[in-house]
Structure formats: structure tokens, C-alpha cells
C-alpha positions in Angstrom: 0.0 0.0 0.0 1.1 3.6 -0.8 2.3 5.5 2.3 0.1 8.5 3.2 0.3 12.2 2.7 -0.5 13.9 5.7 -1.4 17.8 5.9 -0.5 19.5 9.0 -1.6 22.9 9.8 0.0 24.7 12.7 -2.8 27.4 14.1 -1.5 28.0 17.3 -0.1 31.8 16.8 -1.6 34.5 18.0 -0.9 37.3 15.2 -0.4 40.5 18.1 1.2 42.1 15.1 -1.9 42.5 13.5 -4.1 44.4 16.5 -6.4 45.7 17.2 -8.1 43.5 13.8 -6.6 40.3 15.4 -7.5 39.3 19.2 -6.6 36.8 21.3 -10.1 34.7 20.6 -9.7 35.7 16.8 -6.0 36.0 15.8 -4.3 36.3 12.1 -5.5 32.7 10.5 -8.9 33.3 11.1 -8.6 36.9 9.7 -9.8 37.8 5.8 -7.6 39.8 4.6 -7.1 39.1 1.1 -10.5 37.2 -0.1 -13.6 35.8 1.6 -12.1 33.0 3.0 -9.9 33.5 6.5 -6.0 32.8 5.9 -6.8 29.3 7.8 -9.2 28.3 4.8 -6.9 29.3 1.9 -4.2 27.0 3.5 -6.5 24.4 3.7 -8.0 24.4 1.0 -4.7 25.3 -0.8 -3.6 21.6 0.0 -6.5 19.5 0.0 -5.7 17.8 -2.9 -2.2 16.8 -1.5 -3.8 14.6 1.1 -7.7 14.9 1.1 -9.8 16.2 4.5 -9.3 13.1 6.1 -5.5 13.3 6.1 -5.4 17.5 7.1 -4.5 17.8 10.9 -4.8 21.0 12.6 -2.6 21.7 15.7 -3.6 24.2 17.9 -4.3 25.8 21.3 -7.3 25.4 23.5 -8.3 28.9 23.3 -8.9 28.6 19.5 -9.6 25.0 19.0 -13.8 25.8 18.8 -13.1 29.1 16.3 -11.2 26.9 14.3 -13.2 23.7 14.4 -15.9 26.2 13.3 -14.0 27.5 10.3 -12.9 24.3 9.0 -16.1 22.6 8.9 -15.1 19.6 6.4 -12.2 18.2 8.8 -13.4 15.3 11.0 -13.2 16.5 14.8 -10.6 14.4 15.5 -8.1 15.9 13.2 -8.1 18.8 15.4 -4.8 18.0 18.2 -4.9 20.8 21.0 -1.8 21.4 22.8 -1.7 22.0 26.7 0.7 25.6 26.2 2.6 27.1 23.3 6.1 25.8 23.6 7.1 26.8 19.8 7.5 24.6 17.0 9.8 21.4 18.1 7.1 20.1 20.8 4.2 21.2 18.2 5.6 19.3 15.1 6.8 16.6 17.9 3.3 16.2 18.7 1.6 16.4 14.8 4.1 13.4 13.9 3.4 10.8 16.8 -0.3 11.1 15.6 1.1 11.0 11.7 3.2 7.7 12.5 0.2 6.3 14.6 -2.2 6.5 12.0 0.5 5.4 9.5 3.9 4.4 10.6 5.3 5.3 6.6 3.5 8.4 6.1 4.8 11.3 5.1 3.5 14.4 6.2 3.9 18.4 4.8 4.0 21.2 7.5 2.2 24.2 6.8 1.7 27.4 9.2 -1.8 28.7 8.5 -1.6 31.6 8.0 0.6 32.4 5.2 -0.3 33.9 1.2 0.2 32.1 -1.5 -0.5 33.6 -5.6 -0.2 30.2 -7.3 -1.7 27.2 -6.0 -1.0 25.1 -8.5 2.9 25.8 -8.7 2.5 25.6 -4.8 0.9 22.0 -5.2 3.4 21.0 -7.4 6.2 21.8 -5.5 4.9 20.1 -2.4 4.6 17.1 -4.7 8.0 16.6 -5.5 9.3 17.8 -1.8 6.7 14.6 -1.0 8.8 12.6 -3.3 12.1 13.3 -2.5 11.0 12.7 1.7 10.3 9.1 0.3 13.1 8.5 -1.2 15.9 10.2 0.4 14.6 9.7 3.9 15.6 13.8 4.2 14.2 16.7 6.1 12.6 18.9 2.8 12.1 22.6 3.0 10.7 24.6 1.0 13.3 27.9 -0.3 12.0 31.2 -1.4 13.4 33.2 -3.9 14.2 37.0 -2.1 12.1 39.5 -3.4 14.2 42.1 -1.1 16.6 41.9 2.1 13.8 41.1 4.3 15.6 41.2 7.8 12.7 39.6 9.9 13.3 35.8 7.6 15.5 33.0 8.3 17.6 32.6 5.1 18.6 28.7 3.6 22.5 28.7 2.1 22.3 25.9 -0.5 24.7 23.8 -1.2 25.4 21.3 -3.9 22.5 20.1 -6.1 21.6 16.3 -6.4 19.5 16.4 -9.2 15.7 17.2 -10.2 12.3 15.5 -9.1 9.0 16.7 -10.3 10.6 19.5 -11.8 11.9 21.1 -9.4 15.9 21.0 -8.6 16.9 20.0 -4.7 19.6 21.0 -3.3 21.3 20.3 0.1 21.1 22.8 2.6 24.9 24.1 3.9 23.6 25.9 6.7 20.6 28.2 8.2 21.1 31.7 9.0 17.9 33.1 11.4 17.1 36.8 10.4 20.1 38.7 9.8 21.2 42.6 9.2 20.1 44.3 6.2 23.6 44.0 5.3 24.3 40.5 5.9 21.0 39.3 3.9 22.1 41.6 1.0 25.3 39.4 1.3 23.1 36.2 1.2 20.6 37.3 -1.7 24.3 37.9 -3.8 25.1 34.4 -2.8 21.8 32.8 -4.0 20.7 32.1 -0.6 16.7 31.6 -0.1 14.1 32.8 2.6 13.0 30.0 4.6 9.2 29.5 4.4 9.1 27.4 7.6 7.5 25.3 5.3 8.7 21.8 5.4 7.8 17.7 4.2 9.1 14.8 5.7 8.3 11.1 7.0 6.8 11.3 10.7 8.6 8.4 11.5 12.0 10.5 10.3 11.3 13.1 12.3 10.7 11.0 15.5 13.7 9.3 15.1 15.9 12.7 14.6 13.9 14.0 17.9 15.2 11.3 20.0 18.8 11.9 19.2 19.4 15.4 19.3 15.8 16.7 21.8 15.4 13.5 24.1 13.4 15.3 26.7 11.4 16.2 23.5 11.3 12.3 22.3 10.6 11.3 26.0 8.0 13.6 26.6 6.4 12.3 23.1 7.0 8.9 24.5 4.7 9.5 27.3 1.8 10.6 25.4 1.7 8.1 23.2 1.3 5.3 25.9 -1.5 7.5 27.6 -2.9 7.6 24.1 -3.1 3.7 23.9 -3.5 3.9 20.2 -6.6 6.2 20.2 -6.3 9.6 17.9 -4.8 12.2 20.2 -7.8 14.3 18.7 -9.9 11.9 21.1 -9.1 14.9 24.2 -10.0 12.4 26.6 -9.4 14.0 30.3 -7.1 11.0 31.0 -4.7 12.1 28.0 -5.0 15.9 28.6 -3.8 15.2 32.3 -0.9 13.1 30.6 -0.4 16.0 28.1 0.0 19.0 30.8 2.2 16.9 32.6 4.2 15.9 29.8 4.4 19.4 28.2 5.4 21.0 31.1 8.6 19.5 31.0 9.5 20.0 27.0 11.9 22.8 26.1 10.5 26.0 24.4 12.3 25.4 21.3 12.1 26.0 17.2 12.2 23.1 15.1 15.0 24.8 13.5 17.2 25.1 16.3 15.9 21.3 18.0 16.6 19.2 14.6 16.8 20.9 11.3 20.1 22.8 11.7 22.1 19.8 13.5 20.8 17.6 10.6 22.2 20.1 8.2 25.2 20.2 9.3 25.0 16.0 9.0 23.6 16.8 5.3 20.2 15.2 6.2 18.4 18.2 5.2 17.4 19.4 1.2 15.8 22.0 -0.2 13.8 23.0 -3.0 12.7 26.6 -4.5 9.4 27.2 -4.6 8.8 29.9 -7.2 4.8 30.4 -6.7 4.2 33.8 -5.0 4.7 33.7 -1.2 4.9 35.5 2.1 4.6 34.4 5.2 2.1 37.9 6.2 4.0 38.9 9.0 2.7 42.6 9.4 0.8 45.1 8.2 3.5 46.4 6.3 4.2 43.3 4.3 -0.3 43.8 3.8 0.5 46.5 2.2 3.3 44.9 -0.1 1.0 42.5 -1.6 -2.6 44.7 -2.2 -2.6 46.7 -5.5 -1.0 50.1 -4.5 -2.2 53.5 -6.4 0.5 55.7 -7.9 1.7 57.3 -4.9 2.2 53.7 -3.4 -1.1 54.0 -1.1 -3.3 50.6 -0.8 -6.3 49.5 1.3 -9.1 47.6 2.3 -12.4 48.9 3.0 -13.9 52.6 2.8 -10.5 55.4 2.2 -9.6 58.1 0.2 -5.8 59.1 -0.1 -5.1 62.7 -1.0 -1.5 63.7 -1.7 -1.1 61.1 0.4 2.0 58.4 -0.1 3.0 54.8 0.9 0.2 54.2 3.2 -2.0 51.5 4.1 -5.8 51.9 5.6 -8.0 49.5 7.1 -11.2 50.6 7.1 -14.3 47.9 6.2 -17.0 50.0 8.2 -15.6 53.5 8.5 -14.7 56.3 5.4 -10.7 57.1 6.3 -9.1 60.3 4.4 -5.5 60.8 4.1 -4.5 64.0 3.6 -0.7 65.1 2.8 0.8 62.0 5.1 3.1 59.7 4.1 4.0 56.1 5.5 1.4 56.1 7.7 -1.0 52.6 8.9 -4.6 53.0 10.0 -6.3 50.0 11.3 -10.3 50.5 12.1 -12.5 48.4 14.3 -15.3 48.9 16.0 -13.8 49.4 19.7 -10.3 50.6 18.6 -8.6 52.3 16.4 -4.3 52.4 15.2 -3.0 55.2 13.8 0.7 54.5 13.4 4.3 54.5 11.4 3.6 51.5 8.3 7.4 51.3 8.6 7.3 50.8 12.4 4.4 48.2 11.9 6.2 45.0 13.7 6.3 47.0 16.3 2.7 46.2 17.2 3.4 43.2 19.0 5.1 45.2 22.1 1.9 47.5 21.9 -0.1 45.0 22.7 2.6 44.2 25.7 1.5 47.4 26.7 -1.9 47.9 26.8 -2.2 44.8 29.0 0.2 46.5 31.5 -1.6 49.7 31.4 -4.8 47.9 31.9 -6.4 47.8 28.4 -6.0 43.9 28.1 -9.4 43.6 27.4 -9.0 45.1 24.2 -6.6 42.6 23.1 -9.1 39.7 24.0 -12.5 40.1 22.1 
């Protein structure tokens, strides 16, 4: 029998970059900011024909397991794994591949954060593909490489190495090393070298994976370990109180840790990790700012959604769905509109959001980061 294709969808972030439209109870994957659909939906929908509905996993917090079982109606319940606390991406992808290997102990399954933008589907599909292909028959870690558009600073970058040959199309390379968002000058330095953005995207066999976790994380692998005999070969979807005890218990003692830093970069530097470029329109919708990168921009470099008017106005970006917003003779400036608040800030200074939502909660205005 064929080994499986599994889809996981990490929706665990909270998007505090995107406030005051994103809350705690609502954050950036369930936003719509570039169609009808929430960011969640594109994603999924983006890759059901990789692995069908019945083989999409989504990994995510208890806080926004119901929203999100909500907005991805077609999934069975049990696809939806809840995590006890954030503790980054190891634990997460730990967790997403002892339920992969359970269900099939070949299988190879695609990572996908949620809340990313993609322009072509189909060259996104068909890259996946042949990342798919190479996982089963290298046995490698696959990421998926970005071509720079521009010396984004805020992006881990991949340094390719040699090539070992096409597969669907698409040319792999090994990966030489990782280097986690460097200076403006430094990734100027990269892009010259032919270096890629990493798109945190990545494809492997869940049995792989495991198997890397217990060498280089084994509190990760024993933690893991622990849940799984709890589970006693039910879905880890099933929520039982029994295996959400185990869980809390479990997580409590797992490192906070990146699946970059835990595995991929010490199996680089083994050459157990490839790379291929996807060339398909991407970014990863970090900020408003990058927003504003991607909507169709008027002459003077203004772009919005909703209700606005810009006049001599340049390089802005407005918010606006319920509210008329003029801008008059300003440049580089972000206005977000919502019912109950409203941001009025530097578009350049945009990432800086997260540490204002820091603030409001320690000035007493955390309930307007909630809702």
C-alpha cells in the first residue's frame, strides 16, 4: 500500500502584530484579509488535494480549538490535536508526527503554518509534490526555499549547497547551513550568494522526524513517549481527560524550542536536510506592512481595504471595512479600524505592534486585546 500524505496545519499563533483586527479569541489565520475566505481556509484548501480532509491535521491551542473547528467545517473532529501551552514549534511538530506515525507508521507528512499567502496554487501544489517525493526516497528533512524578493531582515535565510538532481521538476539541493534573520547588510550578502528565505515550510516522513527528535531533543522524544502510551492507540484528537492530564504533565517539561534550532540545523550540518525553491508567489504575512506589499497600491504607493480616500497622500495603508478614512498630505502612515479601537501608526514601524499589545495589558487595556 502507498504510504500517506498527511497535511499539518500549525494554528497556534496568536498574530499581536496584526491588533487591534486580530484578538486573542480571533487571531491572524482566522482573519480575511485578502478574499472571503480566513487565511486558515486558503491553506487548507490550498492543499486538500495533496492529502484529502481526512489526512489535514490541525494543531492548535485550546483557546482557539472551537473558532477553528468552526471555520474548517469539512475536517473530522478528531483531526483537530490541542496542545496543553505554546512551547514553539519542536514540541508542536513533535506532537503532529506521533499522531502521523500512529495513524500510518510510513507516512509522510507536509508542514504548513496557517496563516501564510500564496498567488499560485498550483505551482505551490506542485512543489509540495515533488518535496513529497524526494522525503520518500531520500529519507531527508525537505524545506521549502524562497526566492528574495528584497533583504527582508525579519526571515530566516537557507545557504544551498550542492544540487543532487531534479524531481518533479523542481531541482533539490542540500542545505549548507541556516542563518535566522540577519542585518540588512548581511542578507544583501546572502541574496548575492543565491541564498533563499525559509518559508518554515517543510515535508518529511513522521517516523523520520521522531527518530531525529530522540537523538538530538530526548526530553522532547521522551515527553512524546509519554503521550503516546497515555494515548493507547486512540487519535490524540480523542481529548480524553485521562490524555489531557498526561499532556499538561508531559508538556510541562519540554523545552521552548524551534524546530530549526531542536533538529533541522544539527541535521544540516550532517547533510540530512534538502531544499527546494518554490517559485509560486509567497509571504509568510507577517505585518501590516508586508499587507501592504501585496494589495494593488495606487501611484503614490497608497493601498487599502475597506472605505478610504488618499489625498496627496504616499506609501500608506488603511484598514477601514466600516468606516470612510481620508488621508490628507501624510506619508508612511497605517490606520487599522474596528469597532472598539482604532491604530494610527508608522507603516514602517508596523512590527512594532506586537510590544503594543505588551503594553496595553500592562496599562490595563487587556481587554482590548481579547474580544
Amino acid at each position: 500500500m502507498k504510504p500517506k500524505c498527511y497535511n499539518v496545519i500549525i494554528a497556534g499563533g496568536k498574530g499581536t502584530r496584526f491588533w487591534p483586527l486580530s484578538r486573542s479569541q480571533k487571531p491572524k489565520q482566522l482573519l480575511r484579509i485578502f478574499s472571503a475566505k480566513s487565511l486558515i481556509k486558503e491553506t487548507a484548501d490550498r492543499v486538500e488535494s495533496l492529502g484529502g480532509r481526512a489526512q489535514t491535521l490541525v494543531i492548535t491551542v485550546a483557546e482557539q480549538v472551537d473558532a477553528l473547528v468552526k471555520e474548517l467545517r469539512a475536517l473530522p473532529r478528531r483531526n483537530f490535536i490541542v496542545e496543553p501551552q505554546g512551547k514553539n514549534t519542536a514540541p508542536c511538530i513533535g506532537l503532529a508526527a506521533l499522531e502521523v506515525a500512529a495513524r500510518d507508521p510510513a507516512a509522510v507528512m507536509v508542514i504548513l503554518p496557517a496563516d501564510h499567502w500564496v498567488a499560485d496554487n498550483r505551482a505551490f501544489c506542485r512543489a509540495l509534490k515533488a518535496a513529497v517525493a524526494l522525503a520518500l526516497q531520500h529519507d531527508q528533512l525537505i524545506t521549502i526555499g524562497i526566492r528574495p524578493a528584497y533583504p527582508e531582515t525579519g526571515y530566516g535565510y537557507i545557504v544551498r549547497g550542492q544540487p543532487i538532481g531534479k524531481k518533479g521538476g523542481a531541482i533539490a539541493y542540500h542545505v549548507k547551513r541556516f542563518k535566522e534573520k540577519p542585518s540588512i547588510a548581511v542578507a544583501q550578502q546572502l541574496i548575492g550568494q543565491g541564498a533563499l528565505w525559509n518559508s518554515g515550510i517543510f515535508v518529511w516522513k513522521a517516523a523520520t522526524l521522531l527518530a531525529l527528535l530522540e537523538r538530538y531533543q530526548p526530553a522532547i522524544a521522551l515527553g512524546l513517549k509519554t503521550i503516546r502510551q497515555a494515548a493507547q492507540g486512540q487519535s490524540l484528537g480523542n481529548h480524553t481527560p485521562r490524555l489531557r492530564a498526561v499532556m499538561r504533565r508531559a508538556y510541562k517539561k519540554l523545552p521552548n524550542i524551534s524546530i530549526d534550532h531542536a533538529v533541522l540545523e544539527k541535521a544540516g550540518s550532517e547533510e540530512r536536510v534538502l531544499t527546494i525553491e518554490g517559485n509560486f508567489g509567497w509571504s509568510d504575512v507577517g505585518s501590516w506592512a508586508a499587507v501592504h506589499r501585496m494589495l494593488g497600491q495606487d501611484r503614490q504607493g497608497n493601498a487599502g481595504n475597506g472605505k478610504w480616500l488618499g489625498f496627496g497622500a504616499k506609501n500608506c495603508f488603511v484598514h477601514a471595512p466600516n468606516r470612510l478614512v481620508v488621508l490628507l498630505g501624510v506619508e508612511d502612515v497605517l490606520v487599522v479600524d474596528t469597532p472598539d479601537a482604532l491604530l494610527v501608526g508608522d507603516l514602517k514601524r508596523s512590527q512594532e505592534i506586537r510590544d503594543v499589545v505588551e503594553e496595553l495589558q500592562k496599562k490595563g487595556y487587556g481587554s482590548y486585546t481579547v474580544k
